[in-house]
C-alpha positions as CSV (number, residue, x, y, z in Angstrom):
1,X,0.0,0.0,0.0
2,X,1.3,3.7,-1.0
3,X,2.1,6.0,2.3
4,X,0.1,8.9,2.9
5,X,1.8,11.9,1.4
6,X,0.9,14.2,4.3
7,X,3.3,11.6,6.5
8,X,5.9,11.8,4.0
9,X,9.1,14.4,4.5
10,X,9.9,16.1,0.8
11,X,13.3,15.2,-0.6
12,X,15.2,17.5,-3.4
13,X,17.8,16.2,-5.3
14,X,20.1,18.1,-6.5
15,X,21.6,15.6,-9.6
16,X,19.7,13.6,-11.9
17,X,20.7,10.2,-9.0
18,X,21.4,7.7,-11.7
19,X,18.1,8.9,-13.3
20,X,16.5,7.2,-10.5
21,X,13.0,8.2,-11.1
22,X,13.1,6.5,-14.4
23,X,11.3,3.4,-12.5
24,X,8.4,6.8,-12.0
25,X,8.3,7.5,-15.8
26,X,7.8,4.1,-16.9
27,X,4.3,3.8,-14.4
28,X,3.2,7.7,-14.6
29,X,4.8,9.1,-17.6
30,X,1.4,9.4,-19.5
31,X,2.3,12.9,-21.4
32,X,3.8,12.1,-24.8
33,X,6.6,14.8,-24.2
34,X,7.7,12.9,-21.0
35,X,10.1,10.7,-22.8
36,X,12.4,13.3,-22.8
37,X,13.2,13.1,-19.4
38,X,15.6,9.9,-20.4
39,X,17.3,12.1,-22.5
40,X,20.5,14.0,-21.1
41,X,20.1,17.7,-19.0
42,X,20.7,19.1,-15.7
43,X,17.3,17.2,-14.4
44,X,16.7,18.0,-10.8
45,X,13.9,15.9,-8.9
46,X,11.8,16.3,-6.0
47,X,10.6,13.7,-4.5
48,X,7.6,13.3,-1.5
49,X,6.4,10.1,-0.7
50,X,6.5,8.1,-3.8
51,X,6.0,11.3,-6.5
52,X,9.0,12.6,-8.7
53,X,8.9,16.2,-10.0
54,X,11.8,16.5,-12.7
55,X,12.7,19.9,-13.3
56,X,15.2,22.3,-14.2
57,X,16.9,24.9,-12.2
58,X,18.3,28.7,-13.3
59,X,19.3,31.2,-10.5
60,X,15.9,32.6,-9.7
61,X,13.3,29.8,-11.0
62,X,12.4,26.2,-11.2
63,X,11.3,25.0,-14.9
64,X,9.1,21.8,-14.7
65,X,9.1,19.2,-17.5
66,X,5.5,18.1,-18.0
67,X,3.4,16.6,-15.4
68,X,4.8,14.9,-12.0
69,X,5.3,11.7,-12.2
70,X,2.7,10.0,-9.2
71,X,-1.0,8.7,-8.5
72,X,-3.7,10.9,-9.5
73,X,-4.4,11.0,-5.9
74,X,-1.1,12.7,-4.9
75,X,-0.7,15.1,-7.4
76,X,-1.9,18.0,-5.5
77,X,-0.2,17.6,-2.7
78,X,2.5,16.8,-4.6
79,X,2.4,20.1,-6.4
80,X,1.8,22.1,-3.2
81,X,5.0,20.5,-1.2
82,X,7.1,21.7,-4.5
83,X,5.8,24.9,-4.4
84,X,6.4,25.5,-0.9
85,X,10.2,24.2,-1.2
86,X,10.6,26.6,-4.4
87,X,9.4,29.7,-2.0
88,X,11.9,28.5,0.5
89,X,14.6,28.9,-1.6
90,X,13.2,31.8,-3.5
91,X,12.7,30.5,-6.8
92,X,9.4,31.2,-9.3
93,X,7.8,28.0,-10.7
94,X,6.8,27.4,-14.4
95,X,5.1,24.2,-15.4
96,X,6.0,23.3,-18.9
97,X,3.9,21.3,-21.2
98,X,0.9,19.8,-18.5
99,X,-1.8,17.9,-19.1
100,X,-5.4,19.5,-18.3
101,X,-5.4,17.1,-15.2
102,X,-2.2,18.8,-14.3
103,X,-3.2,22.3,-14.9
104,X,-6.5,21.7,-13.0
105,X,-4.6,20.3,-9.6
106,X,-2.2,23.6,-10.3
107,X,-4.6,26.2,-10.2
108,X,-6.0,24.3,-7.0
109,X,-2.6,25.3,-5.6
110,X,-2.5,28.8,-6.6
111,X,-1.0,28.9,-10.0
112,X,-2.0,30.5,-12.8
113,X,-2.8,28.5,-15.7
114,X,-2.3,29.4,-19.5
115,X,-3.6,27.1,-22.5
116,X,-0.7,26.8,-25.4
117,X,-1.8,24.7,-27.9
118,X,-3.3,20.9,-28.3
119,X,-1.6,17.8,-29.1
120,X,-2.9,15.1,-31.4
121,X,-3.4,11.5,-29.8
122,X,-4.4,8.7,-32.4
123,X,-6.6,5.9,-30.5
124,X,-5.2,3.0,-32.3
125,X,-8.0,0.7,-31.2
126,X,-10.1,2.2,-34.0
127,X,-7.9,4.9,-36.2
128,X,-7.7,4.1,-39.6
129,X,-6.8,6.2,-42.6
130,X,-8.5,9.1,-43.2
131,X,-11.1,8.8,-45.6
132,X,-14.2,10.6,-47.4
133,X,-13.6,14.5,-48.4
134,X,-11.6,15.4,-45.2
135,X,-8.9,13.2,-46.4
136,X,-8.8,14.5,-50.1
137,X,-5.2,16.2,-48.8
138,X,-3.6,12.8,-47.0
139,X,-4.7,10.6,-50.2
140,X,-3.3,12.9,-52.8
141,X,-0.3,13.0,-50.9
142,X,0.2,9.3,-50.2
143,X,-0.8,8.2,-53.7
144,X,1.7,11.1,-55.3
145,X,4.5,9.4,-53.1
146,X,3.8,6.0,-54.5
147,X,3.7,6.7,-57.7
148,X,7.1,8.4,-57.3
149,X,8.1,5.2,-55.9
150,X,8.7,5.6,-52.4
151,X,8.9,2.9,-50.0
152,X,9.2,2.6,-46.6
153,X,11.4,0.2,-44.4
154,X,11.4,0.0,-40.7
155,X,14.4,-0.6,-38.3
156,X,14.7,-1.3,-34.2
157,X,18.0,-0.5,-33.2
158,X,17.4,-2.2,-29.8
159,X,17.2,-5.5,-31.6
160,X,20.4,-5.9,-33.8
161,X,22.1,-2.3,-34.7
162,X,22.6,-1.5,-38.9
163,X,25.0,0.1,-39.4
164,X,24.1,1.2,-43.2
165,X,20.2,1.6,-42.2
166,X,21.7,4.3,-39.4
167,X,24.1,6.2,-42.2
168,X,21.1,6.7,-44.8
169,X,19.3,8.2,-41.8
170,X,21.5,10.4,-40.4
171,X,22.5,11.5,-43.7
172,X,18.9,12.6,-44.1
173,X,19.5,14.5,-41.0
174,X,22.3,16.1,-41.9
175,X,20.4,17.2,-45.2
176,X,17.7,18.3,-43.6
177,X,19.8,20.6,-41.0
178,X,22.2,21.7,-43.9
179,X,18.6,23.4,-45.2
180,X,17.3,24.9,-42.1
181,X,17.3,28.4,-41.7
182,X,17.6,28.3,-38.2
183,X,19.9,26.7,-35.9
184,X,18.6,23.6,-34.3
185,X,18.4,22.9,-30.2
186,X,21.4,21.3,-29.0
187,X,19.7,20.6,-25.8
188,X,17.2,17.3,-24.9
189,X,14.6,19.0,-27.3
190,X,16.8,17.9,-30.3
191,X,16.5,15.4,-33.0
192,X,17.8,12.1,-31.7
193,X,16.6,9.2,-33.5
194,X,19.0,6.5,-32.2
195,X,18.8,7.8,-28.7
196,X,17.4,5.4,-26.3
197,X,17.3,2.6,-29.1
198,X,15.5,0.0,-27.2
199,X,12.6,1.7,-27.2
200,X,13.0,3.5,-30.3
201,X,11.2,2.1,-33.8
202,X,12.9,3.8,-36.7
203,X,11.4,4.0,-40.3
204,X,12.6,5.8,-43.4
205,X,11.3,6.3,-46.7
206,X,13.3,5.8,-50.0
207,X,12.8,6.9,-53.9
208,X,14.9,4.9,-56.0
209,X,16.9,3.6,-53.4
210,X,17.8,6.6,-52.6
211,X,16.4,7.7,-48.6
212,X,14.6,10.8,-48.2
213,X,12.8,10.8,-45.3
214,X,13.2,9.1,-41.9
215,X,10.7,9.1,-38.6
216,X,11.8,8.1,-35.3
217,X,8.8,7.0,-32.5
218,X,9.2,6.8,-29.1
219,X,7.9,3.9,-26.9
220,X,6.0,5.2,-23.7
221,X,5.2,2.3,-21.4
222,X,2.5,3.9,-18.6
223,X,0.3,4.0,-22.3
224,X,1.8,1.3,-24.1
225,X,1.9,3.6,-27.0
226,X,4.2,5.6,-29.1
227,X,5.1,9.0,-29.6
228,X,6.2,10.0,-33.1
229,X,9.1,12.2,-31.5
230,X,11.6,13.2,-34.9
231,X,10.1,13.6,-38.0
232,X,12.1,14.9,-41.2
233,X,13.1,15.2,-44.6
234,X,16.0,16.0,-47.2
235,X,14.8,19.3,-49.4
236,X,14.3,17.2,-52.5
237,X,12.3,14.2,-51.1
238,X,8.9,13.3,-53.1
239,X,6.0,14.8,-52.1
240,X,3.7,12.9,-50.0
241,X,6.8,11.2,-48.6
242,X,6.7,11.8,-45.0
243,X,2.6,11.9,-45.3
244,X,3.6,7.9,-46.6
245,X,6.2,7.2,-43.9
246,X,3.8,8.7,-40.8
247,X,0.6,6.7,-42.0
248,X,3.2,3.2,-42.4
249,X,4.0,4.1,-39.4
250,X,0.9,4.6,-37.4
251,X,-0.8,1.3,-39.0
252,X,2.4,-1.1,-38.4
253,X,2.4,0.3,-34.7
254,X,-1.6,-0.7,-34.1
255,X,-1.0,-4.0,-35.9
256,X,1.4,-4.8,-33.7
257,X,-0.8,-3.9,-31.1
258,X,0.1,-0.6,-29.2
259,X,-3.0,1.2,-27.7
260,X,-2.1,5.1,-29.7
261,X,0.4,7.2,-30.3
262,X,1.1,10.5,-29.6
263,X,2.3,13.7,-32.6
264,X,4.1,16.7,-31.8
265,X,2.0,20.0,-29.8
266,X,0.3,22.2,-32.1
267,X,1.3,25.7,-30.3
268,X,-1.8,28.2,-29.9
269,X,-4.5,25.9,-31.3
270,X,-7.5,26.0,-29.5
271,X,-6.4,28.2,-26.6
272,X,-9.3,30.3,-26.9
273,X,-10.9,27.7,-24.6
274,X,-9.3,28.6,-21.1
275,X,-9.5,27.1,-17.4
276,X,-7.6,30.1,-16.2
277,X,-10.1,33.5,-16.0
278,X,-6.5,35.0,-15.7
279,X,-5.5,33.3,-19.3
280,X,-5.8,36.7,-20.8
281,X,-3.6,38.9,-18.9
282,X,-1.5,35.9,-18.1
283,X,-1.3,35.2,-21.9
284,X,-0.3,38.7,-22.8
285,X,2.4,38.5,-20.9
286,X,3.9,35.4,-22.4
287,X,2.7,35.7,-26.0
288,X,6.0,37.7,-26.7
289,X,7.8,34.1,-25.6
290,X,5.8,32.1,-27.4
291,X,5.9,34.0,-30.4
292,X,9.7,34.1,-30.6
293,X,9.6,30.0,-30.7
294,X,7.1,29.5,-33.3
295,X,9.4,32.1,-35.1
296,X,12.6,29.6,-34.5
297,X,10.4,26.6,-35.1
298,X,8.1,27.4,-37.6
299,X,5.1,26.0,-35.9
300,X,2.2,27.8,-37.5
301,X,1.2,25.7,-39.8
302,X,2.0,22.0,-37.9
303,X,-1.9,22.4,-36.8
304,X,-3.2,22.0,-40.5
305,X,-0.7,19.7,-41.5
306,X,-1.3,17.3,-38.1
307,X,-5.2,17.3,-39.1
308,X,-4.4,15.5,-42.1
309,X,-4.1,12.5,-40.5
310,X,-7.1,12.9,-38.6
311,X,-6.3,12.1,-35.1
312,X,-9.2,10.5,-32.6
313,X,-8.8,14.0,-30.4
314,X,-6.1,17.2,-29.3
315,X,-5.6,17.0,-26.4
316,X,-4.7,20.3,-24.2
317,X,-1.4,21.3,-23.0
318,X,-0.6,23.8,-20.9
319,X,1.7,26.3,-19.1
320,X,1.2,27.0,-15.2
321,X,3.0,29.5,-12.7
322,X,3.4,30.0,-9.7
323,X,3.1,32.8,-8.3
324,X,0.1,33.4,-10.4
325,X,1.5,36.4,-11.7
326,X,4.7,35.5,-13.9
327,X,8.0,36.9,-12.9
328,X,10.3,37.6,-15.8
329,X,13.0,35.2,-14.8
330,X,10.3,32.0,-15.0
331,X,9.5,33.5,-18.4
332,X,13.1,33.6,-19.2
333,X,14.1,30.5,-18.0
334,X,11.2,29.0,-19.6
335,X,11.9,30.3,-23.1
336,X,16.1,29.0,-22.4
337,X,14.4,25.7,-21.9
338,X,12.6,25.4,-25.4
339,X,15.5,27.3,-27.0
340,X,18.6,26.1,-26.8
C-alpha cells in the first residue's frame, strides 16, 4: 500500500541520481513529451512520498518538465510541497507542457494557468486512414509518393544495430539541418533518432533507393503507445513522402498492437478555450515568448498539417505558474528551456 503523502518528509535532489525516477516514468509518464526526461540535462527531482517532480533549475526559478510523475491522488499535494520548497529557496515555478489534469490540480494550488496549444493522440484501437472529403489532402499526398516510388522500411536499433540503415538516416539528417534556416536545439529538445534505441522504432522512406525521409517514435510504457518524436526530410524528397512514412508508421504500430500514439504539440491551437479566468492577462504577458519560438520553429502551420491524419482527439497542453503572476525570470528561463 502507497504512504500517505501528508506523513511523508519532501526530498530534493540536487543531480539527476542515476536517473532514479526512471522506475516513476515508466508507471506515470502518461504525457507524450515525457520521454524526454531519459534524454541528457541538468534534471533535478523532488521527491515526497513516492512522487518525482523533474525539473530544471536557473538562478531565480524552477522549470518543470511536463506533469509529476505520481498517482492521481497525490498530485496536488505533490504540487503544493514543491511549491512550498521553491518559495523557501526563493525560486518562481513554471510548469512546462501539462496535461489538463495537471493544470486543474495547479490552479487548485494557486498557480495560474495558460492554455498553449493541443496535441494530437491517435486511438489505435479504431484509427484508420483518413477517408471521405476530409482526407482529399492525405490521399493525394500518399498516392503522389507512391507513384514516385517511395517505400518505406522499418528498423529497431534495440534488436540488432545497422549500421548502413543508421548512415542513410542520419544523412537525411544532416540534409535536412544543412537546409534549415535556423539553428537547431542542441539541448534534450533535439532530433535524436537512435537515442534510447530499445525503445525506439525507426522507419525511413526511399525513392529509388535513394532515402529521403526518416521518422523516429518513441515507446511510452505507462500508455503502451508511441510518440512520433523526430520527424524529417531531405529538401528534395517526393511529395507525400513523409505523409507515406507517418501513416506506415501509425498502421504497423496498431497492428502490432500498441494502444495510440502521440504527434508533436500544435502551439496556440485552440487556446481560446481557457481554465484560467487569468489566461488573458497571463497570456499577454507570455505571448511575446511564445511567439519568438514559433518564429525559431516554424510551428504555424504544424496544426493543418497534423489534421491530415485525422487524429481521434487534441488533447490540451498547458503552461502553469506559480506565483500566479509571472516573474520575468520564470519566463526567461522557460523560453532558455525550449531554445537552446
Amino acid at each position: 500500500m502507497r504512504s500517505v503523502l501528508s506523513d511523508e518528509h519532501p526530498s530534493t535532489s540536487r543531480s539527476a541520481n542515476g536517473k532514479s525516477f526512471l522506475a516513476q516514468l515508466d508507471l506515470f509518464g502518461t504525457v507524450p513529451l515525457s520521454f524526454l526526461l531519459r534524454y541528457d540535462a541538468p534534471w533535478r527531482t523532488f521527491s515526497l512520498g513516492e512522487g518525482v517532480i523533474c525539473y530544471l533549475e536557473s538562478p531565480r526559478a524552477a522549470i518543470v518538465w511536463t506533469d509529476p510523475l505520481c498517482e492521481e491522488s497525490e498530485l496536488s499535494a505533490l504540487l503544493a510541497a514543491f511549491g512550498r520548497a521553491m518559495r523557501v529557496e526563493h525560486r518562481s515555478v513554471c510548469l512546462l507542457v501539462i496535461s489538463e489534469r495537471t493544470a486543474r490540480a495547479a490552479l487548485a494550488n494557486g498557480y495560474s494557468a495558460l492554455k498553449i496549444g493541443e496535441e494530437p493522440w491517435f486511438d489505435l484501437a479504431d484509427w484508420h486512414t483518413p477517408r471521405g472529403n476530409r482526407g482529399k489532402k492525405y490521399r493525394w499526398a500518399v498516392n503522389h509518393a507512391r507513384r514516385m516510388g517511395v517505400e518505406i522500411e522499418e528498423y529497431r536499433p534495440g534488436e540488432a544495430r545497422d549500421i548502413d540503415f543508421e548512415n542513410e538516416v542520419l544523412d537525411v539528417l544532416a540534409r535536412w539541418r544543412a537546409h534549415l534556416k535556423r539553428p537547431e536545439s542542441n539541448s534534450f529538445l533535439g532530433t535524436a533518432p537512435f537515442e534510447q534505441p530499445s525503445l525506439k522504432r525507426v522507419f525511413l522512406a526511399r525513392r529509388a533507393g535513394t532515402a529521403e525521409a526518416a521518422l523516429a517514435c518513441s515507446y511510452l510504457p505507462a500508455l503502451n503507445g508511441w510518440y512520433l518524436e523526430d520527424s524529417f526530410r531531405a529538401p528534395d524528397a517526393a511529395n507525400g513522402a513523409t505523409e507515406l512514412l507517418i501513416s506506415t508508421a501509425l498502421m504497423r504500430l496498431q497492428a502490432d498492437g500498441a494502444a495510440g500514439a502521440a504527434f508533436a504539440l500544435a502551439p496556440m491551437r485552440g487556446v481560446g478555450e481557457q481554465l484560467d479566468p487569468r489566461a488573458r492577462l497571463v497570456g499577454r504577458i507570455v505571448a511575446r515568448a511564445i511567439r519568438r519560438v514559433d518564429h525559431r520553429y516554424g510551428f504555424g502551420a504544424m496544426a493543418r498539417y497534423e489534421a491530415r491524419f485525422e487524429p481521434s482527439e487534441w488533447q490540451p497542453c498547458y503552461l502553469a505558474f506559480l506565483p500566479a503572476l509571472p516573474r520575468p525570470s520564470a519566463i526567461r528561463a522557460a523560453l532558455r528551456t525550449l531554445s537552446v
